[in-house]
N, C-alpha and C positions, 0 to 999 in steps of 0.2 A: 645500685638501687637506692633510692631517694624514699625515706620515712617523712612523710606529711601531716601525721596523723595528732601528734602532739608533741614535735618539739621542732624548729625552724635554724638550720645552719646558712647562717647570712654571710657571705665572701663578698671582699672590694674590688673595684673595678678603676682601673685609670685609664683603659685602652680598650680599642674593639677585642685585640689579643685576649687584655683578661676577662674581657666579658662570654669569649667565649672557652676561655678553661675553665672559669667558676662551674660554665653549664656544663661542660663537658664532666668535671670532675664529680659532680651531685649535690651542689649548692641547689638550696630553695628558695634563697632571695639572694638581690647581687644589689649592693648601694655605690654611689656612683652620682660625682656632680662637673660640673665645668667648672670654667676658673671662677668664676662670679661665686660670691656668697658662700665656697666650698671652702673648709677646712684643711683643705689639701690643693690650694690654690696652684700649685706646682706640679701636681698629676698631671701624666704622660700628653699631649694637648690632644691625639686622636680623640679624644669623647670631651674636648672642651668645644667644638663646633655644636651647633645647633643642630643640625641634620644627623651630627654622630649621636648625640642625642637620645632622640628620635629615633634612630635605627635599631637602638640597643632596647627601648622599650618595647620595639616591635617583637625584635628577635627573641628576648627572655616570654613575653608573655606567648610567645609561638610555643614553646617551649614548657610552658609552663611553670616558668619561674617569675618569683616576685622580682619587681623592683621599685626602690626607692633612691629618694634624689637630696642630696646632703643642699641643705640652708644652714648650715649649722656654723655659722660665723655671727658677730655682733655687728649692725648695721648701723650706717649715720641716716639721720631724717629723712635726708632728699634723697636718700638712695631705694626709699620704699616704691616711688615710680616706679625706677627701673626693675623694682622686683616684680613688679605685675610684669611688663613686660618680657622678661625674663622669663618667666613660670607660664604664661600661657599656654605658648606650640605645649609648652609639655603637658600643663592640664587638661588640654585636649586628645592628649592621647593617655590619658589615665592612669600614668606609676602608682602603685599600689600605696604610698606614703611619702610623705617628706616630715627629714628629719632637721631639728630647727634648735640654738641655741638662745637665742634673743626672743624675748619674752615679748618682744613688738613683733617681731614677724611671728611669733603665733596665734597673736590677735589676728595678722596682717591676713596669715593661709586661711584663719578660720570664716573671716566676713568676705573675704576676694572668691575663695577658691574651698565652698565648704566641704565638696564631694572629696579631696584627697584624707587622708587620714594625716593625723600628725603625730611622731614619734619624738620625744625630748631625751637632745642629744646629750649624752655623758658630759659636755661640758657645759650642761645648765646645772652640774653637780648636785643630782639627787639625790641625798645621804639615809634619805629617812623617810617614813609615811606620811609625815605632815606635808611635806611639798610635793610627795607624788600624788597624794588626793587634790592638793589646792591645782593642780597641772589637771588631770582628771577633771575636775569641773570647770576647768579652763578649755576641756574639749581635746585633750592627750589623750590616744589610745594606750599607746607604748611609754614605759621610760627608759632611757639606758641606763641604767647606775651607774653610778658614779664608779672610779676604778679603785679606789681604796676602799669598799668596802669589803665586810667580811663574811662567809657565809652565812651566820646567822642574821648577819644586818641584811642581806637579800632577802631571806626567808622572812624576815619582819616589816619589810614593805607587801613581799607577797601579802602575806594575811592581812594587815591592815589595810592594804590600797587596792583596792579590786581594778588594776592594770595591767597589760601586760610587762612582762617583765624581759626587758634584755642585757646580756653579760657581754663583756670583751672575753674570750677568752683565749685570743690568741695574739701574740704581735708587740709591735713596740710598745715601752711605759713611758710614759712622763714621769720628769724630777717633780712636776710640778703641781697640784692640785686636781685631776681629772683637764690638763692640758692648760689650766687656766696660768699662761706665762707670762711675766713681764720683763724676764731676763731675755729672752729675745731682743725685744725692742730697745730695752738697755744697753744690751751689748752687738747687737748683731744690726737692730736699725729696723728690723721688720718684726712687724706684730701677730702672733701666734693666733690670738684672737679673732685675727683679721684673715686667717688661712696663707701665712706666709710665715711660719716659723724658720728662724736663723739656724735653730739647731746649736744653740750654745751649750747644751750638757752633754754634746755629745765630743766634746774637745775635751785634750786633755790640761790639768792644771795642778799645780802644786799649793799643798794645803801645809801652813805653818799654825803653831801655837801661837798664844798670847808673845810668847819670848822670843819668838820668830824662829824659833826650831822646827825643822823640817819633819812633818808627819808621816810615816808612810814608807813601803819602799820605792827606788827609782823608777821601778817599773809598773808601782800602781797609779797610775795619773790620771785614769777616769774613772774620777769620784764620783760624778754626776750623772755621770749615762750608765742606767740600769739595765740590768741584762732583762730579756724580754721574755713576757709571762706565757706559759704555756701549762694550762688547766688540762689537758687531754686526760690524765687518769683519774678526774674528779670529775668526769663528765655525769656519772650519777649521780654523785651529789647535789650538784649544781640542779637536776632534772629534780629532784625529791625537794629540793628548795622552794620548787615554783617558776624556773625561767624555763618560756617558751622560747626564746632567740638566744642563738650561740652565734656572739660576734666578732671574725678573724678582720683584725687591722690591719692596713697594709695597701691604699689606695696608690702610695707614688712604690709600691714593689713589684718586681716582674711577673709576667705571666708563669713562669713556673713556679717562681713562690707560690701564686694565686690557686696554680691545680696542684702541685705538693701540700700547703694547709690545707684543702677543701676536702682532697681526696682522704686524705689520713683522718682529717675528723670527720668527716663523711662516715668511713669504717666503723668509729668507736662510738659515731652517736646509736648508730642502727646497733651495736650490741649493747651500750647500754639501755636502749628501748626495750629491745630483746627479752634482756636480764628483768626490768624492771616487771616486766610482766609477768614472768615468776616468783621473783622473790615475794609477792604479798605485802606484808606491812614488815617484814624483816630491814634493818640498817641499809642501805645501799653499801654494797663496797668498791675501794678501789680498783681500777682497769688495769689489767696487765695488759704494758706497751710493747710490743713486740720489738725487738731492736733495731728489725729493718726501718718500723716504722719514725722512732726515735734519730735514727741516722737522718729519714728522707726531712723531718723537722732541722737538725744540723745543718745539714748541707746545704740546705736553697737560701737560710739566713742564720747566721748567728754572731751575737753582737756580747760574747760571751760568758757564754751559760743561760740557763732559763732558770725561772722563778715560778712558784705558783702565785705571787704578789702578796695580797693582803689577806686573801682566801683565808686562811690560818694562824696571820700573825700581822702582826705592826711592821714598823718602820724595821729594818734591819741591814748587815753590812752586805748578807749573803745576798741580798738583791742586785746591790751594785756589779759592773761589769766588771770595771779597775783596770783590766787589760787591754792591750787596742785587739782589734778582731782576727787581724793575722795570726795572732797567739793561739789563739781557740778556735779557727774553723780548718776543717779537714774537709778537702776537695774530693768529693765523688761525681765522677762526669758520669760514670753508668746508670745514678742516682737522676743525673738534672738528664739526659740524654731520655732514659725510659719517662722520665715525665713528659718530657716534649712529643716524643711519640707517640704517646697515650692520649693526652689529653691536647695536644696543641695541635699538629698534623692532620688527626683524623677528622673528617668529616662526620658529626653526628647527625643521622638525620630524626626524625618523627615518624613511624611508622603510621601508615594506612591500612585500612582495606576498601578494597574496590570492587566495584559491579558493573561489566561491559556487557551491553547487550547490542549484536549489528545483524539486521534480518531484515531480507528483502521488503522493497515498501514501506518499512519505517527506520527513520531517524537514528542514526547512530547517538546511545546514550552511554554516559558514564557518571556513575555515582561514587562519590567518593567518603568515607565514614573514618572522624578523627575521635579519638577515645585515650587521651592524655591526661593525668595528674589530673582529675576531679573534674575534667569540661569533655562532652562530650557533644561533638557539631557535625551537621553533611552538607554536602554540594551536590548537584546535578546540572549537568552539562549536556545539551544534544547539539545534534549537527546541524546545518540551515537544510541539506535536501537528504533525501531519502535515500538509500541504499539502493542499487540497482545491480539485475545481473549481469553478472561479468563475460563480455564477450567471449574470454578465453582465460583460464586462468583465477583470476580475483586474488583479494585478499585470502591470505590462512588464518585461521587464527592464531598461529606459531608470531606470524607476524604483527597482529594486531599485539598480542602480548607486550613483543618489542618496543614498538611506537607507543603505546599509551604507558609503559612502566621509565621511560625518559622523563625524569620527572626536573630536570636540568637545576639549574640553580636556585630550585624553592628549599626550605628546610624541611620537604616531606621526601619519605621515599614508601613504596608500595610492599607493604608486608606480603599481604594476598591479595589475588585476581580473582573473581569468578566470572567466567562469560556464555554466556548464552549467544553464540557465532555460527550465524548461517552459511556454510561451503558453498564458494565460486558466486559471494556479493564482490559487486567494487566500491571501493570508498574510496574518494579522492586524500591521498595524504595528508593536505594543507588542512582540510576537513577533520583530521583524526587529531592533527596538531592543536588547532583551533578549539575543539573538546576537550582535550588535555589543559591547556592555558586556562581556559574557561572556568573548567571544575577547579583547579589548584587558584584561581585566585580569588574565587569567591569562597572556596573552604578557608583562605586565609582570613578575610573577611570576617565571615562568620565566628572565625575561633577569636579572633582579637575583638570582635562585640562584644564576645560571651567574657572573656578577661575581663574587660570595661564597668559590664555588667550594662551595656546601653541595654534600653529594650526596644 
């Protein structure tokens, strides 16, 4: 069950795969970019094609899920062209935002492409209310905050900046300023900034004194790669703060990561919604994690140990990971195994309801009624000839039931039927077919208008 109401769990996307476990698992919005201009320049290349695209916009807003498209790299001059280019097919199918790190390409979305919204990415490092308001009157809906901040620094851009407000709070940390690296490019040769990070903190190295004495034990040699943040039992806190988006990182990690984080914070946002609704103006308290739940976070990534980050404290040791991952992760196949089945395997579809009506002399019709996550749209389909009696035989309606609930490869399926079926019509097949195709792709139509908000 998916809470829409006021607070939004955004999950990443590098593949059609993870686009379709975020949905599966209870994500409200899925972000997601190509290799162009993404921060994650190296994400899985299924959704780096234009048409993968395209499909994934289709599919989440069929769905009823947001999506938004990462710009959130810094850009050279002449590369502003290519951005129009770039961003059209998709502003024409309407993503609900792009998220942007370069303070030219927010100028660039706002005069090119006013109808999208724009979200400023954590690594235009927004520390404080003065630059989340000057962003705001630059035409920023959203800000991400920056990753070092602390709860009350969130809660003090809420009140001061009338934005919305979005948190990381799940996934890998940077050693480095909200992402902002030069040790990449330093040592690795590719520039983080540019959405190709080398990944140099995540090696190990030995750290000496002034007097070249060896610091440390043998075994701790990653000093630089921080074990990765996971806010799950301060998820009320964060909610009593002021953040409307809870943000899981993790664009270049597997589909089962993508439904293991979605699903588990999925769970603890809806109770702390729950909770908050009772308690009144009482302190929020911390979540009790259940341990399966705590396990299924281990298991699919751990780079180890977690951290709450900055949430509660500064810089510290207990952040750091030190160990390589073999040390610290504990293999549950039953764990990644139930997540694949659950959320990867199945087929979710959209429930319908339907109105078949077939009676001699008039037109076979069908009406189809979607009533999804805050949109609600119909279709109506009839036949080209009229129903005639059946020499011998005719359709049943046992039958009809059959052929019109074949709803084949759309992402709806037919909750409830009602029909009103006249005994021993015939209706030619191709005919029942043709009304089914009909109705299913103008109710798709329809819903992806009303997403758009065209009128």
């Amino acid at each position: 069950m998916r809470r829409t109401d006021r607070a939004e769990l955004l999950a990443p996307a590098g593949s059609r795969e993870c686009v379709w476990a975020a949905v599966n698992a209870g994500a409200d919005a899925v972000y997601m970019g190509g290799r162009r201009f993404g921060a994650r320049a190296y994400a899985e290349s299924a959704l780096s094609e234009e048409d993968e695209l395209l499909w994934a916009i289709d599919y989440c807003h069929l769905h009823g899920v947001k999506i938004y498209i990462t710009v959130n790299t810094l850009l050279k001059e002449r590369e502003l062209e290519e951005l129009y280019q770039y961003m059209e097919p998709y502003a024409l199918k309407g993503p609900d935002a792009v998220i942007v790190q370069d303070l030219g390409v927010l100028d660039f979305m706002r005069e090119n492409f006013p109808r999208i919204p724009v979200h400023a990415s954590t690594q235009m490092t927004v520390t404080g209310p003065y630059f989340a308001n000057l962003l705001k009157e630059r035409g920023v809906e959203r800000v991400v905050a920056a990753r070092e901040l602390g709860l009350s620094e969130i809660r003090e851009i809420k009140e001061k900046a009338d934005v919305e407000i979005e948190v990381v709070v799940q996934g890998a940390k940077c050693y480095c300023y909200s992402g902002q690296c030069l040790m990449s490019s330093v040592i690795g040769g590719r520039s983080g900034n540019r959405g190709r990070c080398a990944g140099p903190c995540r090696l190990p190295y030995e750290v000496y004194d002034e007097n070249m004495r060896r610091l440390g034990r043998d075994d701790e040699k990653y000093v630089l790669s921080l074990k990765d943040l996971n806010t799950l039992p301060y998820i009320a806190k964060l909610l009593d703060a002021g953040v409307s988006s809870m943000k899981i990182e993790g664009r270049v990690k597997s589909p089962v990561y993508v439904a293991g984080v979605t699903s588990v914070y999925r769970k603890y946002l809806d109770r702390a919604l729950d909770l908050r609704e009772g308690r009144g103006d009482r302190e929020p308290e911390l979540l009790a994690i259940e341990e399966r739940d705590r396990r299924t976070l281990s298991e699919i990534f751990d780079r180890g140990g977690d951290t709450a980050g900055y949430l509660f404290e500064h810089n510290g040791r207990g952040m750091a990971a030190l160990y390589e991952k073999s040390r610290t992760r504990i293999p549950d196949g039953d764990i990644v195994g139930e997540l694949t089945e659950k959320y990867l395997e199945r087929d979710r579809k959209i429930p319908l309801k339907a109105f078949l009506r077939a009676r001699k002399g008039e037109k076979l019709s069908l009406r189809l009624l979607y009533d999804h996550r805050g949109l609600a749209a119909e279709a109506e389909a009839r036949s080209e000839h009229r129903a005639e009696q059946a020499r011998s035989g005719g359709v049943s309606p046992e039958e009809l039931r059959a052929k019109v609930s074949k709803l084949g490869n759309t992402e709806f399926f037919i909750e409830s039927l009602d029909m009103d079926v006249e005994e021993g019509i015939f209706i030619p097949l191709k005919e029942i077919n043709a009304v089914r195709r009909e109705a299913c792709d103008e109710l798709e139509k329809k819903v992806l208008s009303g997403r758009r908000g065209d009128s």
